[in-house]
KEZA-753815 format. One record per residue: y, x, z of N, C-alpha, C in turn. Coordinates in steps of 0.1 Angstrom, whole numbers. Last residue first. Example, Ala and Ser with C-alpha at 12.3 -4.5 7.8 and 13.67 -1.06 7.14 Angstrom:
! residues 2
+-------+-------+-------+-------+-------+-------+-------+-------+-------+
!  n_py !  n_px !  n_pz ! ca_py ! ca_px ! ca_pz !  c_py !  c_px !  c_pz !
+-------+-------+-------+-------+-------+-------+-------+-------+-------+
!   -22 !   128 !    71 !   -11 !   137 !    71 !     0 !   129 !    79 !
!   -57 !   132 !    78 !   -45 !   123 !    78 !   -33 !   132 !    78 !
+-------+-------+-------+-------+-------+-------+-------+-------+-------+
! end
This chain:
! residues 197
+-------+-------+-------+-------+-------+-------+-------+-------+-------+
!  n_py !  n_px !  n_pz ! ca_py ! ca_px ! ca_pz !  c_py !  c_px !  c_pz !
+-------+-------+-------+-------+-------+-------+-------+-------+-------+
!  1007 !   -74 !    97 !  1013 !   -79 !   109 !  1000 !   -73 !   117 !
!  1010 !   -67 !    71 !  1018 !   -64 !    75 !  1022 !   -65 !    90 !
!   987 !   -67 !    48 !   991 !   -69 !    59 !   995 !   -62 !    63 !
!   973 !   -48 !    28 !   969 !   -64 !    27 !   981 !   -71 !    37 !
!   973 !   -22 !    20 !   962 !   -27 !    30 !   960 !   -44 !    31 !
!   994 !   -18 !     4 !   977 !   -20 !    -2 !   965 !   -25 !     9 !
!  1021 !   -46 !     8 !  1012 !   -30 !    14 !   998 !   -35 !     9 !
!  1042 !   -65 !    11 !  1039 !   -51 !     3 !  1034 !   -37 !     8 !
!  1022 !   -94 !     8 !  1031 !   -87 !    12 !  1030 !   -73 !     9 !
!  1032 !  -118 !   -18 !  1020 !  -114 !    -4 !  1029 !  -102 !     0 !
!  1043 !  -105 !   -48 !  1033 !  -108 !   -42 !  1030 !  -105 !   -30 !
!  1082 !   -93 !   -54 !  1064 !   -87 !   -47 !  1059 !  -104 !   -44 !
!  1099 !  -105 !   -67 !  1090 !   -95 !   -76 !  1076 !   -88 !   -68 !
!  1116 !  -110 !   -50 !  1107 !  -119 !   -65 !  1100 !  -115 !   -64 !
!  1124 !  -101 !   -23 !  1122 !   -95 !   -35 !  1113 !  -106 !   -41 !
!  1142 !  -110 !     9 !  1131 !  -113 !    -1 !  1134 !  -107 !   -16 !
!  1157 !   -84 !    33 !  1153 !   -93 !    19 !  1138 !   -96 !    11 !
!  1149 !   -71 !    50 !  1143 !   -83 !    55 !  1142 !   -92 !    42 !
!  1160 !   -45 !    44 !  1142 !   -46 !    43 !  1140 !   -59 !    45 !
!  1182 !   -56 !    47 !  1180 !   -44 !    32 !  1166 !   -46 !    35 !
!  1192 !   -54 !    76 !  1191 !   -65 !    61 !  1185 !   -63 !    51 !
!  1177 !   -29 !    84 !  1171 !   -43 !    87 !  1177 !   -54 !    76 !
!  1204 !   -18 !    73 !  1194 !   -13 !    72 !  1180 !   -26 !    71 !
!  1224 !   -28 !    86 !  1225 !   -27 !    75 !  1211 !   -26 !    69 !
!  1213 !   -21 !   113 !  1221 !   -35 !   110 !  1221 !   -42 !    93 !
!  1222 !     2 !   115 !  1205 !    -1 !   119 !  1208 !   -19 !   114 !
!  1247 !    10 !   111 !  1236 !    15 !   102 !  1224 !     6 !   104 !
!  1259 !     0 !   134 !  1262 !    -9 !   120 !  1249 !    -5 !   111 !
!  1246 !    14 !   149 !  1243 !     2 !   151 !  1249 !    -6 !   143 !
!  1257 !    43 !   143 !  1244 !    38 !   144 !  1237 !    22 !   142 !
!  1286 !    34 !   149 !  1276 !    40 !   134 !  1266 !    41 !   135 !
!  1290 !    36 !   177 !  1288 !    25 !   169 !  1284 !    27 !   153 !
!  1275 !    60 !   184 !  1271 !    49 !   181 !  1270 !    34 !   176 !
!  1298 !    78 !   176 !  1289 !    77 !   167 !  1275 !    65 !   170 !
!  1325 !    65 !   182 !  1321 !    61 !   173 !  1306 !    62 !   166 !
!  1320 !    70 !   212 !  1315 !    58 !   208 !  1317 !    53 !   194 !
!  1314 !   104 !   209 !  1303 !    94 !   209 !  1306 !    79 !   208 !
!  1329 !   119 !   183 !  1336 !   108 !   192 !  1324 !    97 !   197 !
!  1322 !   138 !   167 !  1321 !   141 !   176 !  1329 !   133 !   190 !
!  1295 !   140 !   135 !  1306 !   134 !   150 !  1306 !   140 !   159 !
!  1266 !   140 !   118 !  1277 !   147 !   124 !  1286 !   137 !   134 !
!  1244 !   122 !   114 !  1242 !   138 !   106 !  1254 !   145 !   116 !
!  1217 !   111 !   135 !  1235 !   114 !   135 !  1241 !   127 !   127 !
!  1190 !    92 !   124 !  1196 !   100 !   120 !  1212 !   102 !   119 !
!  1167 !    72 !   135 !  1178 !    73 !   132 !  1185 !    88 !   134 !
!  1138 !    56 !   124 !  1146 !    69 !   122 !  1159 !    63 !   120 !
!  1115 !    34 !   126 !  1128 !    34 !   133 !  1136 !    48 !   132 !
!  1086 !     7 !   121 !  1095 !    22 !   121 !  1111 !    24 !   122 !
!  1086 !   -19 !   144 !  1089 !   -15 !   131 !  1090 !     0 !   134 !
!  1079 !   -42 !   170 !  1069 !   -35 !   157 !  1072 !   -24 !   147 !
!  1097 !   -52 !   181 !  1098 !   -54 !   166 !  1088 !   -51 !   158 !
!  1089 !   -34 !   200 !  1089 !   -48 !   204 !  1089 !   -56 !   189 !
!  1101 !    -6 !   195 !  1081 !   -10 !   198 !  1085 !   -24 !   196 !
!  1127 !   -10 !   187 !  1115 !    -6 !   177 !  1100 !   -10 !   182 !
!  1139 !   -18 !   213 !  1138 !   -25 !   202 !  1125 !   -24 !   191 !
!  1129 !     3 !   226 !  1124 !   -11 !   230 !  1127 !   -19 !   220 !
!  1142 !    26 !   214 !  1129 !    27 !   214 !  1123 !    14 !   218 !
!  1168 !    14 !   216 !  1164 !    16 !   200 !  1149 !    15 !   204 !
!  1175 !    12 !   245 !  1178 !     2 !   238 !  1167 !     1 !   221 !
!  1166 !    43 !   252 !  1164 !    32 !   257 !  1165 !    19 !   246 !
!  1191 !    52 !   235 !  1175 !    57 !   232 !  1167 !    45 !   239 !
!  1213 !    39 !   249 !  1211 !    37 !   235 !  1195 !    40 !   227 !
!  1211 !    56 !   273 !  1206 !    41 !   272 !  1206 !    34 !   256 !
!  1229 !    77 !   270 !  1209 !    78 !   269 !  1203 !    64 !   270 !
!  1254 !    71 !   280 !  1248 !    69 !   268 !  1232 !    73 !   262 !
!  1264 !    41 !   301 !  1253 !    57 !   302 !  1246 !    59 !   281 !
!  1295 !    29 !   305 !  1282 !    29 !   300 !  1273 !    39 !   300 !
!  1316 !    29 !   315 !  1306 !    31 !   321 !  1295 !    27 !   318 !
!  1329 !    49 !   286 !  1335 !    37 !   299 !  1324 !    40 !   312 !
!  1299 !    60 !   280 !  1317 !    58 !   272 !  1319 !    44 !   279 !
!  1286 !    90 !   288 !  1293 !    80 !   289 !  1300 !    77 !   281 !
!  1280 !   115 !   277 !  1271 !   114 !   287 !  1274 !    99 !   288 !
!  1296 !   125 !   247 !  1297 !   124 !   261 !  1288 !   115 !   270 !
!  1280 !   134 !   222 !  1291 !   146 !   230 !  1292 !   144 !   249 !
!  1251 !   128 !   221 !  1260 !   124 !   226 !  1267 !   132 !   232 !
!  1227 !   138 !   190 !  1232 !   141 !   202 !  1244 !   134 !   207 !
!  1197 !   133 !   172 !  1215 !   132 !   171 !  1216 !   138 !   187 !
!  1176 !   118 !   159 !  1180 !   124 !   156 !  1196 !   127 !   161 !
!  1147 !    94 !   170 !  1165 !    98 !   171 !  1164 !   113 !   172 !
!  1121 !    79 !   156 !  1127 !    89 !   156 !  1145 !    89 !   159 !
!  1101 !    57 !   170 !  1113 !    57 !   171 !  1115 !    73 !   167 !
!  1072 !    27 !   159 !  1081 !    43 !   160 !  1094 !    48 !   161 !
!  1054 !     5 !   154 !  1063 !    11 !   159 !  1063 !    25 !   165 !
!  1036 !    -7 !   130 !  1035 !     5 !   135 !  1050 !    10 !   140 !
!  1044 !   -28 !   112 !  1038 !   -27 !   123 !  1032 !   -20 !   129 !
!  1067 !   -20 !    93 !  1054 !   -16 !    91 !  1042 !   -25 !    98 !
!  1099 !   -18 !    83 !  1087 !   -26 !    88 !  1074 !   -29 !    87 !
!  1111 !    12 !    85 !  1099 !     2 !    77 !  1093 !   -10 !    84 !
!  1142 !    24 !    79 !  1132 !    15 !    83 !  1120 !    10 !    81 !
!  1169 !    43 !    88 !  1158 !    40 !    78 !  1145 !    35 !    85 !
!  1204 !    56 !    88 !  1194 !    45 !    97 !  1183 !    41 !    85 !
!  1227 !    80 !   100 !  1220 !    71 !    89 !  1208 !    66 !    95 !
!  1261 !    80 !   107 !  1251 !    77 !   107 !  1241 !    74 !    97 !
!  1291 !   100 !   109 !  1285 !    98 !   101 !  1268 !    95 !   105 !
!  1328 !   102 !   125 !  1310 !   101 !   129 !  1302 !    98 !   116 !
!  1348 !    98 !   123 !  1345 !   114 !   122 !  1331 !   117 !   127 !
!  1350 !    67 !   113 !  1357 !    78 !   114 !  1354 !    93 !   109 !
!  1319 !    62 !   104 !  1328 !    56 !   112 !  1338 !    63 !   118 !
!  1298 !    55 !    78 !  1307 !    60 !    86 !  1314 !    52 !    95 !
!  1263 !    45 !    74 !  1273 !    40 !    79 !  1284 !    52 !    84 !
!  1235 !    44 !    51 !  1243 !    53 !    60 !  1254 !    47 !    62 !
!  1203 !    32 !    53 !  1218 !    26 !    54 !  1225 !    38 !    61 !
!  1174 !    16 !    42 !  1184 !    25 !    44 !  1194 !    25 !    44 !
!  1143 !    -1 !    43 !  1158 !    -3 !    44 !  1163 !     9 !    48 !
!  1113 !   -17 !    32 !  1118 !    -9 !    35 !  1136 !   -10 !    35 !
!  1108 !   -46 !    27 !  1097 !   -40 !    37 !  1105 !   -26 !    41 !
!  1111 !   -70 !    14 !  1114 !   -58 !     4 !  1103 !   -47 !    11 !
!  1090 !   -95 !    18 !  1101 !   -93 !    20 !  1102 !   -77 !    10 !
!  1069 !  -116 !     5 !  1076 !  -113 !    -1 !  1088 !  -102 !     2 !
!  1057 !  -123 !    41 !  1059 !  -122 !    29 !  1067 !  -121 !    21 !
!  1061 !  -122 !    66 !  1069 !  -110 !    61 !  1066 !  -111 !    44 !
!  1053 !  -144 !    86 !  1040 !  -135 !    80 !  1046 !  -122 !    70 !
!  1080 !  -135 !   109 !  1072 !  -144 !   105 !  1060 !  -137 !    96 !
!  1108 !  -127 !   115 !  1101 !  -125 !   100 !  1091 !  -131 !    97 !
!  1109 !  -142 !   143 !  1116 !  -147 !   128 !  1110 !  -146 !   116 !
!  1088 !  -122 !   158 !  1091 !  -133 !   154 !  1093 !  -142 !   144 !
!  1108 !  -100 !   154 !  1091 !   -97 !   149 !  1088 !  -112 !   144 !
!  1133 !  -106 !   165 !  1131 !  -103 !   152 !  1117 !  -104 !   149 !
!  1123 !  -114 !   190 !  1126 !  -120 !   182 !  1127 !  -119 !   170 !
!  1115 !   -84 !   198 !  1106 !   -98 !   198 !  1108 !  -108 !   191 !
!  1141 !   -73 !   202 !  1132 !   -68 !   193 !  1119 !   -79 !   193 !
!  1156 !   -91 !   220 !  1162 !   -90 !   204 !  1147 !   -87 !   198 !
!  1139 !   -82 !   243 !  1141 !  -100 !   234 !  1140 !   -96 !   219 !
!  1138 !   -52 !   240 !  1130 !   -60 !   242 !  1134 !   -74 !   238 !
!  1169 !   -53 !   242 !  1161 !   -40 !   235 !  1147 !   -53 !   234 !
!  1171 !   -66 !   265 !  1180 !   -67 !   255 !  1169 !   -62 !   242 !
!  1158 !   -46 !   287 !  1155 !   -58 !   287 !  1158 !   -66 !   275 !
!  1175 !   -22 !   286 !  1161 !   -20 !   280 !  1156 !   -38 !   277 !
!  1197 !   -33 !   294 !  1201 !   -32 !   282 !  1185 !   -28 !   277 !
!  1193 !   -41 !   321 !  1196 !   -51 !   313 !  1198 !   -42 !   300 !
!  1184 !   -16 !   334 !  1175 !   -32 !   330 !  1178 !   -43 !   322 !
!  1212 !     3 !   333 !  1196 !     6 !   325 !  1182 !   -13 !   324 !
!  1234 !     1 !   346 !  1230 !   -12 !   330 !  1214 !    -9 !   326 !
!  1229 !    -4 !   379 !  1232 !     3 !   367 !  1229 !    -6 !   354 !
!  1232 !   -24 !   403 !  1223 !   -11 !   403 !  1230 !    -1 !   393 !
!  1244 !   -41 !   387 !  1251 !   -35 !   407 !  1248 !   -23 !   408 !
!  1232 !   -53 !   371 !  1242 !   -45 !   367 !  1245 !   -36 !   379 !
!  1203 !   -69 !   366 !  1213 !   -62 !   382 !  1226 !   -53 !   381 !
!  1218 !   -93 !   344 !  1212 !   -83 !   356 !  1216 !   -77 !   361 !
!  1216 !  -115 !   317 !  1220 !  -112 !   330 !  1212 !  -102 !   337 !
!  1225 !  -124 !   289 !  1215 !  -114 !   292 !  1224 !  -116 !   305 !
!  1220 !  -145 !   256 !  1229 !  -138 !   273 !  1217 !  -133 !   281 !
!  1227 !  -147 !   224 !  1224 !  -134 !   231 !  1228 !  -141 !   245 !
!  1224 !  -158 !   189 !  1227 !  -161 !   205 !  1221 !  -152 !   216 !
!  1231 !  -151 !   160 !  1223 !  -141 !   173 !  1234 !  -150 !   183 !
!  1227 !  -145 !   124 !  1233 !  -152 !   135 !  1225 !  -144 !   147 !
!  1232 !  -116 !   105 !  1218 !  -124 !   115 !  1232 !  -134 !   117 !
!  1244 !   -99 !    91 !  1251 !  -110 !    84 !  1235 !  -117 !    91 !
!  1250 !   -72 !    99 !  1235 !   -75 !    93 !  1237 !   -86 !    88 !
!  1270 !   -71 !   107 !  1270 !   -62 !    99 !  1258 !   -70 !    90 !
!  1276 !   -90 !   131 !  1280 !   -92 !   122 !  1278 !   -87 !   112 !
!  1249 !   -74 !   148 !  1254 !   -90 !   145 !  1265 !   -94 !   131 !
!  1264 !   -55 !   154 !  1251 !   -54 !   149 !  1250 !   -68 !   140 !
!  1285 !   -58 !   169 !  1289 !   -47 !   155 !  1276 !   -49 !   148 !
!  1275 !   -72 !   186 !  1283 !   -80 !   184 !  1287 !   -71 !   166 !
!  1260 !   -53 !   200 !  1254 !   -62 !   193 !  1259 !   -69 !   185 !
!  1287 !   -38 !   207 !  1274 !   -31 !   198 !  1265 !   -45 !   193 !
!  1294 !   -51 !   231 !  1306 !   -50 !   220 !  1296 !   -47 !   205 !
!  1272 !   -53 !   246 !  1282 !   -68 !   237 !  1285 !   -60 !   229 !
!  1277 !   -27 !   255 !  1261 !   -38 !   249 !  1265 !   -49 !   239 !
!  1297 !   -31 !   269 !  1294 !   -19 !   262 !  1286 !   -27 !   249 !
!  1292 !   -51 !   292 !  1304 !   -52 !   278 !  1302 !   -44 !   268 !
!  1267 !   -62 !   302 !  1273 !   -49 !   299 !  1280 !   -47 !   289 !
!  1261 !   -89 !   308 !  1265 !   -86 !   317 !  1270 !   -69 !   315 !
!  1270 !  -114 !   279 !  1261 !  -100 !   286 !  1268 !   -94 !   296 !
!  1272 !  -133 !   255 !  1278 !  -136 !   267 !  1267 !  -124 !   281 !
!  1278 !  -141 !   226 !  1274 !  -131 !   230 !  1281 !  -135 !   246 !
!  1269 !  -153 !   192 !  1274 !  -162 !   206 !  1267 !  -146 !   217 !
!  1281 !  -140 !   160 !  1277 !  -134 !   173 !  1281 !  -150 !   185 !
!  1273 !  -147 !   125 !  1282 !  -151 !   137 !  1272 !  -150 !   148 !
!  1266 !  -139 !    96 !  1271 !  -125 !   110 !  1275 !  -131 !   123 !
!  1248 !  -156 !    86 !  1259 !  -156 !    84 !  1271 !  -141 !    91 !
!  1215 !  -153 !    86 !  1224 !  -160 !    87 !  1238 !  -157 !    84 !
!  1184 !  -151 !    83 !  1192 !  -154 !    73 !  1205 !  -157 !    80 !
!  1174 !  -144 !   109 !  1176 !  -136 !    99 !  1186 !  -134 !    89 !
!  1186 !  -152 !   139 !  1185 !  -160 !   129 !  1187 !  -149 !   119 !
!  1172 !  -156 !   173 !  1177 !  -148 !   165 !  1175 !  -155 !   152 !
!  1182 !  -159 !   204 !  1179 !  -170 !   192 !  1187 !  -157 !   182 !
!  1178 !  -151 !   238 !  1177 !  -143 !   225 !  1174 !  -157 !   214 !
!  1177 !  -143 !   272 !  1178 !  -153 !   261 !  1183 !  -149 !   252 !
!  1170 !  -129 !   303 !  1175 !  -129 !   288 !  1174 !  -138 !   283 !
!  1176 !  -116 !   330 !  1171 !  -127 !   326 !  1179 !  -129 !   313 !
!  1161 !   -90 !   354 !  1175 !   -97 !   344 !  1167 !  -111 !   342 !
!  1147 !   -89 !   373 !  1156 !   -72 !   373 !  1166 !   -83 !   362 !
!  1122 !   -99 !   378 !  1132 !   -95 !   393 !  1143 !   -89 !   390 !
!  1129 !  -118 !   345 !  1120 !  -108 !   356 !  1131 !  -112 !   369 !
!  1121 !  -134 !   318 !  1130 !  -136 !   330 !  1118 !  -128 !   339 !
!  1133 !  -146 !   289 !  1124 !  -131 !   296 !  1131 !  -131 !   308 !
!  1126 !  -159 !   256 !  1130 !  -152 !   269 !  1125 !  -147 !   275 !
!  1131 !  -163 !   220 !  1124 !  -157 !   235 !  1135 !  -156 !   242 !
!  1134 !  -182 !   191 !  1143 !  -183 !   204 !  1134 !  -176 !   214 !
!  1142 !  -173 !   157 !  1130 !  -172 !   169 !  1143 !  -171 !   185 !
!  1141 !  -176 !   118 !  1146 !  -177 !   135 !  1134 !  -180 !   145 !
!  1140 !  -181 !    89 !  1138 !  -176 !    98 !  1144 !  -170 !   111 !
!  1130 !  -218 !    83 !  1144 !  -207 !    81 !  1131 !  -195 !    93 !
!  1105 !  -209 !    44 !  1111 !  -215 !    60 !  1123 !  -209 !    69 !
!  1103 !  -209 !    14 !  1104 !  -201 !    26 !  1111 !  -209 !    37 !
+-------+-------+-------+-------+-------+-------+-------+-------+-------+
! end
């Protein structure tokens, strides 16, 4: 098996991204983004999943974080599609419930190629700092189409929204590890259809 990693970018009127994503790697975050919020989360994502991830993202922030953090959503999720590459042998599915205080996440996956986003949950607060928290929906659903993959996320309880996101984003972290693994034990890849891409 080859390593798996993928460098996209993405340069509009509105940001300008760069994304080197590394499956196999270690959790070490190079994070340099124009929405600290965004950092701090990829950076929880990054290390959980044990990816490497070179991340900078610039934009109109002046306006609001909404383009750079859909924009983010989009690389990352490209790049992972990317990396995995033909997905042989991998496990294919992943679940992961994550606490985090008084927040309880759960995160389940398929990488199918059939993108889909179920969110389950609610944000007590509209914001945390100045971040807009409906941009996390934003963020997941661009991730998930761009990735290709299925995407249920599930906030059973909380009530401190930046814990329950960040319990989301360890979960979806954890989760993606857990399906990216290679299994011995599958042939090709694991669906009767044949294909995964």
């Amino acid at each position: 098996m080859g390593k798996r990693e993928a460098t996209i970018e993405r340069k509009t009127n509105e940001t300008n991204i760069k994304v080197t994503f590394n499956i196999d790697g270690a959790g070490n975050a190079n994070l340099d983004t124009d929405v600290p919020f965004m950092t701090h989360m990829l950076d929880l994502f990054t290390r959980h999943g044990l990816f490497d991830a070179t991340i900078v993202a610039k934009g109109d922030v002046e306006i609001d974080d909404h383009h750079t953090t859909e924009d983010v959503g989009i690389v990352l999720g490209e790049a992972f599609k990317q990396a995995l590459g033909d997905k042989k042998g991998i496990k294919r599915y992943g679940n992961a419930f994550v606490p985090m205080d008084d927040a309880l996440a759960q995160v389940v996956v398929d990488l199918s190629n059939r993108p889909h986003l179920e969110l389950r949950g609610e944000w007590p607060a509209q914001k945390v700092g100045t971040f807009d928290t409906e941009l996390v929906h934003e963020f997941l659903w661009k991730f998930a189409l761009e990735a290709r993959i299925n995407l249920h996320v599930i906030v059973h309880y909380g009530h401190n929204t930046h814990h329950i996101i960040e319990a989301i984003f360890k979960a979806l972290a954890r989760a993606l590890d857990d399906a990216t693994q290679i299994d011995p034990r599958v042939t090709g890849v694991p669906s009767t259809k044949g294909k995964l891409s």
